[in-house]
Gaussian input, Z-matrix of N, CA and C with variables (Angstrom, degrees):
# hf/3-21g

backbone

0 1
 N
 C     1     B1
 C     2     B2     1     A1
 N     3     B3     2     A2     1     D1
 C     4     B4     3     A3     2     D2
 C     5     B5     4     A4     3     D3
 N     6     B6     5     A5     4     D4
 C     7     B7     6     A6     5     D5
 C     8     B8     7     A7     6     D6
 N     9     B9     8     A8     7     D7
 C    10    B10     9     A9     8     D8
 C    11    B11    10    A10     9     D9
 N    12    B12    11    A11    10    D10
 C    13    B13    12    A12    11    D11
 C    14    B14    13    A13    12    D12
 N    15    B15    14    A14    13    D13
 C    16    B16    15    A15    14    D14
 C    17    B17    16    A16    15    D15
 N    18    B18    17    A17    16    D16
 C    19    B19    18    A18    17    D17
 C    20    B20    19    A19    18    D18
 N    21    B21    20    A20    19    D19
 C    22    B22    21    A21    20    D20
 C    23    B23    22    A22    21    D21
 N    24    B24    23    A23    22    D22
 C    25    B25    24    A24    23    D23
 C    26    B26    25    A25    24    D24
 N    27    B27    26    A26    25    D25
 C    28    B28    27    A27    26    D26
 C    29    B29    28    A28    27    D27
 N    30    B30    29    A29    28    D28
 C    31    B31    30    A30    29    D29
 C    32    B32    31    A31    30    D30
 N    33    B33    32    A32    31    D31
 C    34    B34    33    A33    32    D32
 C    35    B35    34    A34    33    D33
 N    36    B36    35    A35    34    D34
 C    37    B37    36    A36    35    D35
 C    38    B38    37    A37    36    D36
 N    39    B39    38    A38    37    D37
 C    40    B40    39    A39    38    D38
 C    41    B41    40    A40    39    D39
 N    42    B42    41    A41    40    D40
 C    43    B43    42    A42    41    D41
 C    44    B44    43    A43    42    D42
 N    45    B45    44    A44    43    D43
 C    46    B46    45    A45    44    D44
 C    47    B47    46    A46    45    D45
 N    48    B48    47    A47    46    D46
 C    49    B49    48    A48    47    D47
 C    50    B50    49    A49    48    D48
 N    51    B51    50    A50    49    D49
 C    52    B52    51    A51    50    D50
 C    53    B53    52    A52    51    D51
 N    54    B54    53    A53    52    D52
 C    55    B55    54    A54    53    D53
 C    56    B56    55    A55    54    D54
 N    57    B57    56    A56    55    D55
 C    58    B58    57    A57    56    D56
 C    59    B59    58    A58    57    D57
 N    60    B60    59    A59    58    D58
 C    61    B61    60    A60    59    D59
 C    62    B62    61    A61    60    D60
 N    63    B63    62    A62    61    D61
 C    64    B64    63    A63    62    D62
 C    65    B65    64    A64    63    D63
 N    66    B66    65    A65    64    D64
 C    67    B67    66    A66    65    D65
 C    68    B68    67    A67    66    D66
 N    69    B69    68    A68    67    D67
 C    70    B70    69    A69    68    D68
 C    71    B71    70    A70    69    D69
 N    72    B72    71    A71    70    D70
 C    73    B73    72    A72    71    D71
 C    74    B74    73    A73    72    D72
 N    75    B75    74    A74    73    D73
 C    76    B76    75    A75    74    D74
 C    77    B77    76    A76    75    D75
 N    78    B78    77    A77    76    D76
 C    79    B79    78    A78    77    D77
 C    80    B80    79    A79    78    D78
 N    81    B81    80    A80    79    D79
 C    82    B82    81    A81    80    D80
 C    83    B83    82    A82    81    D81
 N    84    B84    83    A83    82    D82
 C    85    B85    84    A84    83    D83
 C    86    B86    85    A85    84    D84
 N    87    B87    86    A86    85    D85
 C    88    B88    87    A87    86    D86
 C    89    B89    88    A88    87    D87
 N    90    B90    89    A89    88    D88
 C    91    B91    90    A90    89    D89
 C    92    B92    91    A91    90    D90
 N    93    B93    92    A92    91    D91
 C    94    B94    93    A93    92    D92
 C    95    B95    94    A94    93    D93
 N    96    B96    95    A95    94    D94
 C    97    B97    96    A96    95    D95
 C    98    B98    97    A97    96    D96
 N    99    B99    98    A98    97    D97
 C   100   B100    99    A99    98    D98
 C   101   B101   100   A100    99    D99
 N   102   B102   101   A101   100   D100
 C   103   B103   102   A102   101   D101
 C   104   B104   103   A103   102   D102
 N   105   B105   104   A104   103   D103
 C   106   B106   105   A105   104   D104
 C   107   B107   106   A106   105   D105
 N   108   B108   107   A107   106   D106
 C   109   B109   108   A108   107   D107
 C   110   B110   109   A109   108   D108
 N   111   B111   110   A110   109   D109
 C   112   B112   111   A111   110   D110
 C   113   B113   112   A112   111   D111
 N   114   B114   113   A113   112   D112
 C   115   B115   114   A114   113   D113
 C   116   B116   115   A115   114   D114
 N   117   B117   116   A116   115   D115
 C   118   B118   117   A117   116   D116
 C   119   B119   118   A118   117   D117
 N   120   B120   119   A119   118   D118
 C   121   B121   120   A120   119   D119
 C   122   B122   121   A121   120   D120
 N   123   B123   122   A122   121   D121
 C   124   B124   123   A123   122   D122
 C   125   B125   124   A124   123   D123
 N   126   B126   125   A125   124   D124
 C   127   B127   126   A126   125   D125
 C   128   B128   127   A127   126   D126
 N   129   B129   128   A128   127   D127
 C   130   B130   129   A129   128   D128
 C   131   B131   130   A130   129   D129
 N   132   B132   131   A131   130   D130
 C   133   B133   132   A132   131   D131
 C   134   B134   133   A133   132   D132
 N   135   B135   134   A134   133   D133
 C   136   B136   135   A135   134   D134
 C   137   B137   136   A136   135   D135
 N   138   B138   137   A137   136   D136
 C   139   B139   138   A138   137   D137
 C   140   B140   139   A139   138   D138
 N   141   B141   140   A140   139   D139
 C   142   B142   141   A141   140   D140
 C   143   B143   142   A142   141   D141
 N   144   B144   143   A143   142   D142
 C   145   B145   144   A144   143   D143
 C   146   B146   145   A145   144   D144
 N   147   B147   146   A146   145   D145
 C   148   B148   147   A147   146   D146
 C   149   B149   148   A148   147   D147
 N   150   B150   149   A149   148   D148
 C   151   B151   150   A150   149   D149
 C   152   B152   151   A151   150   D150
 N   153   B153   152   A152   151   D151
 C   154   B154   153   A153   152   D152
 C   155   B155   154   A154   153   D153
 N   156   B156   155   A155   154   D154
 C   157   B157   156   A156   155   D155
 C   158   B158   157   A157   156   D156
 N   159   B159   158   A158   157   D157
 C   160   B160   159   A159   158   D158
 C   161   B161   160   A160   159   D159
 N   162   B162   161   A161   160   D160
 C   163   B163   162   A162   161   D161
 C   164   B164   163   A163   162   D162
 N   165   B165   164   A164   163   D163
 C   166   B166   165   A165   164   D164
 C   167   B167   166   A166   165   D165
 N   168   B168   167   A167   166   D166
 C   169   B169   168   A168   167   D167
 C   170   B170   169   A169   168   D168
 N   171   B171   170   A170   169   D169
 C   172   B172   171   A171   170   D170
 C   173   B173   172   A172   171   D171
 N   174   B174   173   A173   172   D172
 C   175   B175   174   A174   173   D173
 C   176   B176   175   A175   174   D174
 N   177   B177   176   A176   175   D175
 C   178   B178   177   A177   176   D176
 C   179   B179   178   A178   177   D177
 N   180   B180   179   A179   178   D178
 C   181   B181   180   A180   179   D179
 C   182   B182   181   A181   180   D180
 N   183   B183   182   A182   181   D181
 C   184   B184   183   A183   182   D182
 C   185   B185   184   A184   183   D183
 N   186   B186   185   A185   184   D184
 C   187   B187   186   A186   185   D185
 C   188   B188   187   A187   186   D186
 N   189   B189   188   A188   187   D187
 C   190   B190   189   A189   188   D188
 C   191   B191   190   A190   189   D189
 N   192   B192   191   A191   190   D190
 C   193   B193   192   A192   191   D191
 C   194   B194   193   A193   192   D192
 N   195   B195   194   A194   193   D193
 C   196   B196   195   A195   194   D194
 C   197   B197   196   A196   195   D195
 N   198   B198   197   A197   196   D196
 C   199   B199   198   A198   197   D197
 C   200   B200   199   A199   198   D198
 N   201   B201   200   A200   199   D199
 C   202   B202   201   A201   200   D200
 C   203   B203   202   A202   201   D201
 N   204   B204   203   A203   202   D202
 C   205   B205   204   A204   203   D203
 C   206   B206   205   A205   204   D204
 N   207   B207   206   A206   205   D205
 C   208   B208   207   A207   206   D206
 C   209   B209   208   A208   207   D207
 N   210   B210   209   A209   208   D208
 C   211   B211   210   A210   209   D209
 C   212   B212   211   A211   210   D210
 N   213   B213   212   A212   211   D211
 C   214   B214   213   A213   212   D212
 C   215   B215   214   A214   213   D213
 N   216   B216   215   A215   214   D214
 C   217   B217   216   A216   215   D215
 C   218   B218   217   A217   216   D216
 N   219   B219   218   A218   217   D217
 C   220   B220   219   A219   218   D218
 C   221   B221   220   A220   219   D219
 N   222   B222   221   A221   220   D220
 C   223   B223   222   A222   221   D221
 C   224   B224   223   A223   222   D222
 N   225   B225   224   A224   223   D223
 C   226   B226   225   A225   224   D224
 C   227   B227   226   A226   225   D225
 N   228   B228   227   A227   226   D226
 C   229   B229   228   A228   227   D227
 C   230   B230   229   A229   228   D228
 N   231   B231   230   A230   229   D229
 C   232   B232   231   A231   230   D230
 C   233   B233   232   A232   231   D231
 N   234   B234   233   A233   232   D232
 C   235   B235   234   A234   233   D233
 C   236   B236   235   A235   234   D234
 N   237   B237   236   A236   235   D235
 C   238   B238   237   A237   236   D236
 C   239   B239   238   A238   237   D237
 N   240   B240   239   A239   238   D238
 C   241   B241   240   A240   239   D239
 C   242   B242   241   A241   240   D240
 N   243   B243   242   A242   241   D241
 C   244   B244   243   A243   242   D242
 C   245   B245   244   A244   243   D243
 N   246   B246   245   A245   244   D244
 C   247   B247   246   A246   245   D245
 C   248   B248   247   A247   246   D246
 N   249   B249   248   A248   247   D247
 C   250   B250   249   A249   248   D248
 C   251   B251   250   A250   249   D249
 N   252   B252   251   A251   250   D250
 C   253   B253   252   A252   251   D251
 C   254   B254   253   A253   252   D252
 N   255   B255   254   A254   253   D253
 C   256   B256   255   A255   254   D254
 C   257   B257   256   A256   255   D255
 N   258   B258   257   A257   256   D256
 C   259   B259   258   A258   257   D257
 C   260   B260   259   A259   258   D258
 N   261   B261   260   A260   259   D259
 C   262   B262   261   A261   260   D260
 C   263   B263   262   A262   261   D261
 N   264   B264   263   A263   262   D262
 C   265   B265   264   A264   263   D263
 C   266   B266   265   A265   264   D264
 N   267   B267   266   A266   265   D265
 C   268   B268   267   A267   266   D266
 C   269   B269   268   A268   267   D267
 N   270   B270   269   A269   268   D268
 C   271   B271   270   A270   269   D269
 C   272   B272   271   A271   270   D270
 N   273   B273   272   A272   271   D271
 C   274   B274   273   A273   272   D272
 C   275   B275   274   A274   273   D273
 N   276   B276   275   A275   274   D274
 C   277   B277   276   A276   275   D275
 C   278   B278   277   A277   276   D276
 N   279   B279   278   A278   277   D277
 C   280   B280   279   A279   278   D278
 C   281   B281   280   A280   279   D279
 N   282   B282   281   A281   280   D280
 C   283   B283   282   A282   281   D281
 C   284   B284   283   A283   282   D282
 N   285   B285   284   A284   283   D283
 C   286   B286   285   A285   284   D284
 C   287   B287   286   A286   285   D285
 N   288   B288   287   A287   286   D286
 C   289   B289   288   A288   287   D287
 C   290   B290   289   A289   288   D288
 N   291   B291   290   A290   289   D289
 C   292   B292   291   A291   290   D290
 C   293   B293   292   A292   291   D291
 N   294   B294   293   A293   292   D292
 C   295   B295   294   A294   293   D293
 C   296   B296   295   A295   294   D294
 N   297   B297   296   A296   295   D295
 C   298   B298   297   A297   296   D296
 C   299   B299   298   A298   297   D297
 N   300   B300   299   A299   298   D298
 C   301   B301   300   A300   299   D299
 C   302   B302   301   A301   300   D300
 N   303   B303   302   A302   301   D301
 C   304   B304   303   A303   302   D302
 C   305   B305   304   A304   303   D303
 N   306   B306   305   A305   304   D304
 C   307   B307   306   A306   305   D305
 C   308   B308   307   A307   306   D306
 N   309   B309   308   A308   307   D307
 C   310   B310   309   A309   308   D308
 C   311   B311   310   A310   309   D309
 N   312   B312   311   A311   310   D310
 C   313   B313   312   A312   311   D311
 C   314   B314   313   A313   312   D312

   B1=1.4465
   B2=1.5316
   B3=1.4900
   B4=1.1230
   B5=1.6168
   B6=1.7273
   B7=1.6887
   B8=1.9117
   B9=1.5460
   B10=1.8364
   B11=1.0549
   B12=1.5483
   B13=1.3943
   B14=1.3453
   B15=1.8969
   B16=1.1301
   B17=1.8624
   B18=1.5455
   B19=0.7618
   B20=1.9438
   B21=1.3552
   B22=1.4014
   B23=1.2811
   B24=1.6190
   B25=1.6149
   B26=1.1989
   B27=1.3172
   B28=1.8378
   B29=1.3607
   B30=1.3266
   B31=1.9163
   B32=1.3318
   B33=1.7541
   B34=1.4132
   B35=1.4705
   B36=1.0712
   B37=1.9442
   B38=1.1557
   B39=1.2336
   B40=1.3836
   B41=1.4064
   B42=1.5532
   B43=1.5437
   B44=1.5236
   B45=1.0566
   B46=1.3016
   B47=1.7654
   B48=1.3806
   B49=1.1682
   B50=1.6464
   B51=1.3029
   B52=1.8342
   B53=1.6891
   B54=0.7781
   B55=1.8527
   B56=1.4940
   B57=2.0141
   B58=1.3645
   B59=2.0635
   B60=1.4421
   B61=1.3491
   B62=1.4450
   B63=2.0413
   B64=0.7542
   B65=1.8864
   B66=1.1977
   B67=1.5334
   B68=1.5990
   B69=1.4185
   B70=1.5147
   B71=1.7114
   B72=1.0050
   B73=1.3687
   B74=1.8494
   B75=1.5161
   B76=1.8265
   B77=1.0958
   B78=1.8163
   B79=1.2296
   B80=2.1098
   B81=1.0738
   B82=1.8118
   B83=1.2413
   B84=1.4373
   B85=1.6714
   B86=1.3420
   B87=1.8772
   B88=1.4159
   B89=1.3989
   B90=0.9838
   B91=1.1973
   B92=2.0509
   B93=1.6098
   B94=1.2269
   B95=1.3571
   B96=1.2917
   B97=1.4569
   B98=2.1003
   B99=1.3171
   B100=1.4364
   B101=1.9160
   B102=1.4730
   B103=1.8627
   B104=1.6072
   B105=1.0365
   B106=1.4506
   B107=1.6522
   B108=1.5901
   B109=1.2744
   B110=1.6078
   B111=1.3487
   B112=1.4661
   B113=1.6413
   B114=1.6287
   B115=1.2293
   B116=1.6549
   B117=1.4815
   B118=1.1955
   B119=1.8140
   B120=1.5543
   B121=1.5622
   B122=1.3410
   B123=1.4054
   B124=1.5120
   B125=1.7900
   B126=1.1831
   B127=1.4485
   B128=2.0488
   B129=0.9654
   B130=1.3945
   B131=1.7554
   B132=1.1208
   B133=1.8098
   B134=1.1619
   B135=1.3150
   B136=1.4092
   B137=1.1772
   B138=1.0615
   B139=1.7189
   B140=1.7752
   B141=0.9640
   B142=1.4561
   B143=1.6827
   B144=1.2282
   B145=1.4338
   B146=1.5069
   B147=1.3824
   B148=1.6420
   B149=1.6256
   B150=1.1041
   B151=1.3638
   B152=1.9264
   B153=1.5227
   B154=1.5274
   B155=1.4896
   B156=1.4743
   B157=1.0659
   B158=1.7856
   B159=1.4016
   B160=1.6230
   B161=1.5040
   B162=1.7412
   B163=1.5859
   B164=1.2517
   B165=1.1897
   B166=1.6357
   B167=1.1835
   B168=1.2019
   B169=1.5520
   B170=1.3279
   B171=1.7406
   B172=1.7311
   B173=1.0998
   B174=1.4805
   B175=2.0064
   B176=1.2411
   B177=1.4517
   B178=1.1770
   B179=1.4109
   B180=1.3052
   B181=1.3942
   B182=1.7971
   B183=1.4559
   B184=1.5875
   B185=1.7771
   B186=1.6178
   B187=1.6878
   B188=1.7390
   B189=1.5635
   B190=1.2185
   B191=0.9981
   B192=1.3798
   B193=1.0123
   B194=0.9675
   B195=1.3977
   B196=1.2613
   B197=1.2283
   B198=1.8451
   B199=1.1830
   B200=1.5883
   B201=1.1117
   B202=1.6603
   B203=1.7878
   B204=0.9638
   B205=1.6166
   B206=2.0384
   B207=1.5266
   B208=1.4576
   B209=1.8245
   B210=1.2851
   B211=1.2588
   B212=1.1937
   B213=1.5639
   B214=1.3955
   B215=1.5918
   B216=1.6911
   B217=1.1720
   B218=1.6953
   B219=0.8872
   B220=1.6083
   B221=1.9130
   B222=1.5218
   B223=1.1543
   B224=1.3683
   B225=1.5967
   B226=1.3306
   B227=1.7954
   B228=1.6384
   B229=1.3031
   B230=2.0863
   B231=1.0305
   B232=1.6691
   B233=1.3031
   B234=1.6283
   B235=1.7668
   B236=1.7142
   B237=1.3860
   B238=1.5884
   B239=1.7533
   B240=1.4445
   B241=1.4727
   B242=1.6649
   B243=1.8049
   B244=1.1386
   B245=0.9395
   B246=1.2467
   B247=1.5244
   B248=1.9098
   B249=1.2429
   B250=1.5208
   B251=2.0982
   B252=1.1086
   B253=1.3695
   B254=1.6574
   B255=1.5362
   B256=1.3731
   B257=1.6138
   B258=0.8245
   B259=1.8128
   B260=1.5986
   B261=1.1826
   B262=1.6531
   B263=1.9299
   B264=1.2497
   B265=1.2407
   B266=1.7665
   B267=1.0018
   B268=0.9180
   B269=1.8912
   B270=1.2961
   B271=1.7096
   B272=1.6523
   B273=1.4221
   B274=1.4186
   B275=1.5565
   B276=1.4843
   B277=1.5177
   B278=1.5284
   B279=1.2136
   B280=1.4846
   B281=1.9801
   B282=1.2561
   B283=1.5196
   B284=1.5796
   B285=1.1954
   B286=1.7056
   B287=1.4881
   B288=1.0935
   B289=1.5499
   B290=1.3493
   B291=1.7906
   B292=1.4727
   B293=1.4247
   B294=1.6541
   B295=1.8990
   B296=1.5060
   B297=1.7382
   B298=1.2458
   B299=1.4571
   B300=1.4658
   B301=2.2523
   B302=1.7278
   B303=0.8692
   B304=1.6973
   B305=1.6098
   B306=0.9717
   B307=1.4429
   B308=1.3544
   B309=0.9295
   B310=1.6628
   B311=1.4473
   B312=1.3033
   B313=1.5919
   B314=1.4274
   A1=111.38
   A2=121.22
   A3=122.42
   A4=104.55
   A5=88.50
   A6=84.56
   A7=141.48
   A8=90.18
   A9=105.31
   A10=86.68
   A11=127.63
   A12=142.03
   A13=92.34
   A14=137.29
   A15=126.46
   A16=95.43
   A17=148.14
   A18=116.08
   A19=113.79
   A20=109.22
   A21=135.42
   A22=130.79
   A23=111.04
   A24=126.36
   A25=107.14
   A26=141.43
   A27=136.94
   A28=114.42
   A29=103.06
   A30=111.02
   A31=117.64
   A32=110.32
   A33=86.26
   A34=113.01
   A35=117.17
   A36=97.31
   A37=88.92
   A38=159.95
   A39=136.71
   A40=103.14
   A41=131.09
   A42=122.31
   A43=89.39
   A44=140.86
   A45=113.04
   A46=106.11
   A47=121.37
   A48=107.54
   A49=150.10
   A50=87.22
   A51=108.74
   A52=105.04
   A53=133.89
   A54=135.92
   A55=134.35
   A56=82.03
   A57=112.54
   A58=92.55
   A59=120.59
   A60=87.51
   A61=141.81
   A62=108.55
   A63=90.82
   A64=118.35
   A65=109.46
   A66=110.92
   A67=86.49
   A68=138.19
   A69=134.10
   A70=88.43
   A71=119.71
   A72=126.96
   A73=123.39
   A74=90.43
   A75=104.29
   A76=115.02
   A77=112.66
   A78=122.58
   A79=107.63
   A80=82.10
   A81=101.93
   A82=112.53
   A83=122.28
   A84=135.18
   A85=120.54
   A86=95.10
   A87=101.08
   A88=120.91
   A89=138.96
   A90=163.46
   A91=109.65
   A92=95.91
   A93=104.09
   A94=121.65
   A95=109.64
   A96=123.55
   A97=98.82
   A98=76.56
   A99=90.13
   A100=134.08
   A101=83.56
   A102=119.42
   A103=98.78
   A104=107.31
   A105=118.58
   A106=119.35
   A107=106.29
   A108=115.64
   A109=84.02
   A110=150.77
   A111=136.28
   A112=100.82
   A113=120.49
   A114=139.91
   A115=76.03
   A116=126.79
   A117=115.95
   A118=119.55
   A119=103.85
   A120=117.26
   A121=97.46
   A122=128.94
   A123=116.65
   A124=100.06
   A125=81.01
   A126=85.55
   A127=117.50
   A128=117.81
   A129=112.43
   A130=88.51
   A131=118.98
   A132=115.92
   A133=110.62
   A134=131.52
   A135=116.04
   A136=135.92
   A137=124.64
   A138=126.03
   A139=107.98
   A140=126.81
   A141=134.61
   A142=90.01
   A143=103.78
   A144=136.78
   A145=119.82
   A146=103.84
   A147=110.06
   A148=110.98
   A149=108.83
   A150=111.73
   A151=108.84
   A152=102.80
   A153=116.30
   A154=132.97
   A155=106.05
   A156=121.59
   A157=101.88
   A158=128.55
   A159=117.96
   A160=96.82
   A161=102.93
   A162=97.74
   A163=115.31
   A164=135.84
   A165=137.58
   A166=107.82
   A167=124.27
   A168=132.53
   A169=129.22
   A170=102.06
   A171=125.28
   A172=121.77
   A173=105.43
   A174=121.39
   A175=111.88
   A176=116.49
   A177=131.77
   A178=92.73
   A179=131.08
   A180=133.38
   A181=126.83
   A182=102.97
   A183=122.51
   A184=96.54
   A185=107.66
   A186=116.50
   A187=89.19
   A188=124.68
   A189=119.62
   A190=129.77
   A191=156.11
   A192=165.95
   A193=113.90
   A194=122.14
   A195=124.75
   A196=103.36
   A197=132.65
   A198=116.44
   A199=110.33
   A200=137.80
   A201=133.02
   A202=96.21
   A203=125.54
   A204=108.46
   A205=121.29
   A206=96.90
   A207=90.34
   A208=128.50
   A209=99.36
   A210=104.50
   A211=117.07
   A212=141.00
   A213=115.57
   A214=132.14
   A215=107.23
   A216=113.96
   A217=116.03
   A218=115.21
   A219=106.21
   A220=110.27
   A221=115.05
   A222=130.45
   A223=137.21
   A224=122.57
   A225=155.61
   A226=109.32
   A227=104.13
   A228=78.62
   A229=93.41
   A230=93.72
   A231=102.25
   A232=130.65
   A233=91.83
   A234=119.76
   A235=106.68
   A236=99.94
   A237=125.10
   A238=95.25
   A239=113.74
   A240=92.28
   A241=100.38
   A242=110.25
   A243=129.86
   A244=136.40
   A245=127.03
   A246=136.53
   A247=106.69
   A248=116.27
   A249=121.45
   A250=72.16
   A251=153.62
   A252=135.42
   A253=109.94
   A254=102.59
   A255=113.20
   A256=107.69
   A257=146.37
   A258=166.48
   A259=101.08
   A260=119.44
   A261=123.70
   A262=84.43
   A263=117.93
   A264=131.19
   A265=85.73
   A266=141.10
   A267=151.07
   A268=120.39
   A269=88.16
   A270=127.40
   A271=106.30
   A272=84.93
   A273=99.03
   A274=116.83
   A275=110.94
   A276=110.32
   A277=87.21
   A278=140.87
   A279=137.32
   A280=110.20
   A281=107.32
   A282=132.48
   A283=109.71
   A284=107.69
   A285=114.84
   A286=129.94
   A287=123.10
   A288=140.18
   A289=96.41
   A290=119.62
   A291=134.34
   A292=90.41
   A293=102.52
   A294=108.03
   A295=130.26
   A296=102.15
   A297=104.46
   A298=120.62
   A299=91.01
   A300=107.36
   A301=83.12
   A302=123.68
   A303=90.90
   A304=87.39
   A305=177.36
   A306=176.33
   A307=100.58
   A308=117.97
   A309=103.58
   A310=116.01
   A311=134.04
   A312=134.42
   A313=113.56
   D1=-15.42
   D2=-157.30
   D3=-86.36
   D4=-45.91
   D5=168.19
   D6=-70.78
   D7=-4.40
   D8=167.83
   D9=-62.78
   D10=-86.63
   D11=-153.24
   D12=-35.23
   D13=-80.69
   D14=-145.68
   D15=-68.62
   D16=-30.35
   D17=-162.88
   D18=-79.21
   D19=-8.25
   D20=164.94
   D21=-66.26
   D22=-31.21
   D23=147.75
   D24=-80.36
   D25=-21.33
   D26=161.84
   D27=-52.21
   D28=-51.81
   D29=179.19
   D30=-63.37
   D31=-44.02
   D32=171.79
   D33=-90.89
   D34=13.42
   D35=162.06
   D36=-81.25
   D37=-36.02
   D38=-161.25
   D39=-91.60
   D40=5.00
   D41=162.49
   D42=-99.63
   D43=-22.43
   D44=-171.17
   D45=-99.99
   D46=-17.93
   D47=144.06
   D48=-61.51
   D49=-35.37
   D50=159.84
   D51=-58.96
   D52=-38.29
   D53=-176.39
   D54=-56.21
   D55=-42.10
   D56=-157.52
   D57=-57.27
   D58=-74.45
   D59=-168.28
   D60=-49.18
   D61=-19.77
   D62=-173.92
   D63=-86.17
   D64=44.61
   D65=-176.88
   D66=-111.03
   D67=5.63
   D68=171.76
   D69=39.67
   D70=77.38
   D71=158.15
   D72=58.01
   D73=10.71
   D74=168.86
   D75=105.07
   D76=7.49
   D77=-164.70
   D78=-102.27
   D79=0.91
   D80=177.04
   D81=-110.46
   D82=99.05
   D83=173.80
   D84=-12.21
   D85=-85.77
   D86=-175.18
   D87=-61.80
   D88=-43.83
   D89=-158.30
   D90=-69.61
   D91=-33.42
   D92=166.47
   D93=-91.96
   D94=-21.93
   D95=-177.75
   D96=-62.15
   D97=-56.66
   D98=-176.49
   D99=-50.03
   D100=-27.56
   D101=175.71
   D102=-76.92
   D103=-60.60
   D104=169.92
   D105=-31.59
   D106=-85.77
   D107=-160.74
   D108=-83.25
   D109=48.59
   D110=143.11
   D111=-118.72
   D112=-29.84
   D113=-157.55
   D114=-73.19
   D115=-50.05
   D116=-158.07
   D117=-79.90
   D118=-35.90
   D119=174.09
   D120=-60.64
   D121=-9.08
   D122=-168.12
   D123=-89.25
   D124=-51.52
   D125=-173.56
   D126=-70.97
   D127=-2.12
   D128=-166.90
   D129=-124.81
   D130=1.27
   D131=151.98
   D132=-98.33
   D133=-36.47
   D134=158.41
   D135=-77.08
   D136=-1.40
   D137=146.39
   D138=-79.13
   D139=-41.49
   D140=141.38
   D141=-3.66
   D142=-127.01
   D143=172.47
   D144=-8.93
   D145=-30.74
   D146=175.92
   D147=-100.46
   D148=17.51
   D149=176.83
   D150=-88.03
   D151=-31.21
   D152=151.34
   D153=-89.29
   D154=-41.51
   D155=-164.37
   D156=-84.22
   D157=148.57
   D158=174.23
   D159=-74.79
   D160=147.62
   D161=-178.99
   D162=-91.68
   D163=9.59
   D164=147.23
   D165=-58.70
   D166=-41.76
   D167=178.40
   D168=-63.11
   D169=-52.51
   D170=162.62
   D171=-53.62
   D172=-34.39
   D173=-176.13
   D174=-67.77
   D175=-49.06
   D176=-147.85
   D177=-84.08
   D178=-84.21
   D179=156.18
   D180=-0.36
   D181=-64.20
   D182=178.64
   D183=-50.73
   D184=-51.27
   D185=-150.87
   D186=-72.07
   D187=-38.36
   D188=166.98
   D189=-69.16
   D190=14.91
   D191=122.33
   D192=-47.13
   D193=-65.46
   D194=-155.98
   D195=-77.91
   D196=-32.27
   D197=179.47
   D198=-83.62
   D199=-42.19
   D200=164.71
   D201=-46.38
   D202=-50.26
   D203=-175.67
   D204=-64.85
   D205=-48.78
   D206=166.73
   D207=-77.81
   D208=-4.31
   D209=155.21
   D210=-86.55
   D211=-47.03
   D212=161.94
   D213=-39.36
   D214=-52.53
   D215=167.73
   D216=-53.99
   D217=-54.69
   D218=174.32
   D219=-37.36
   D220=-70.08
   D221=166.37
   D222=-29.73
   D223=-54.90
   D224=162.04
   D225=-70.07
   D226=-38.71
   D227=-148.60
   D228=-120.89
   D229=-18.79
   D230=174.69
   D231=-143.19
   D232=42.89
   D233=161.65
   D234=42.40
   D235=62.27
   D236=173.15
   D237=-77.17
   D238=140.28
   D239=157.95
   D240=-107.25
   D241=153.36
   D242=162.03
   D243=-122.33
   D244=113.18
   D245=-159.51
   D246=-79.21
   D247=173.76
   D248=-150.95
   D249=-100.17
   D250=-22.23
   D251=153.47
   D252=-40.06
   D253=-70.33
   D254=-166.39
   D255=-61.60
   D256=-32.81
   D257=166.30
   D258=-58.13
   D259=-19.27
   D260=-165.46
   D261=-105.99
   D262=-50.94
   D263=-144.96
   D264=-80.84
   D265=-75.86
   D266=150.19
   D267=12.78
   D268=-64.06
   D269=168.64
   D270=-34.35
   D271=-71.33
   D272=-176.96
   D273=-64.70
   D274=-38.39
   D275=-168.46
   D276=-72.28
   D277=-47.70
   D278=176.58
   D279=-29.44
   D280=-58.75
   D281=177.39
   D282=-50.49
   D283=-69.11
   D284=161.02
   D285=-59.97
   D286=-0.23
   D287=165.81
   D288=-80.73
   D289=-60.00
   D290=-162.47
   D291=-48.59
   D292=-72.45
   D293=-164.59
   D294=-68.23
   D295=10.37
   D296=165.50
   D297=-91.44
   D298=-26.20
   D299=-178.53
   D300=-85.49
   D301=-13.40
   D302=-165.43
   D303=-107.79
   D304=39.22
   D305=-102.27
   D306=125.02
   D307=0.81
   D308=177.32
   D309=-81.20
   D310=158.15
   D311=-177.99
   D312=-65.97

């Protein structure tokens, strides 16, 4: 169960990373509101999750998510360009997410 939760604190770092520009630097209401109360579900499921899980383990995992996820969203969803480096790089951080949940104790 521990790992739903942390992959559920992964998603919303990647909504509250997806947000962040559009709060133009915190000066946009909703948009911060929104950074906010996801910035915060992120963080209080991953202490969640590390209450079983080791938090080198939870961290590492959570922090990959969120960057393979707001990089998709950037890509997919707000015409990021990605070059066949960054698409390779990506790849791998995907791979090293895997062999950290699967090697873990």
């Amino acid at each position: 169960m521990a790992w739903v939760v942390l992959i559920i604190a992964g998603l919303f770092e990647v909504a509250w990373a997806s947000l962040l520009d559009s709060t133009k630097g915190f000066t946009r209401l909703w948009p911060t509101v929104g950074f906010v109360v996801t910035l915060g579900v992120s963080m209080y499921l991953l202490s969640v999750a590390t209450r079983t899980i080791p938090v080198g383990t939870g961290y590492a995992v959570w922090v990959g998510i969120g960057a393979v996820g707001a990089f998709l969203v950037g890509v997919l969803v707000k015409g990021d360009e990605a070059g066949v480096g960054q698409t390779v790089a990506i790849v791998a951080l995907v791979t090293s997410i895997a062999a950290v949940k699967l090697t873990a104790p």
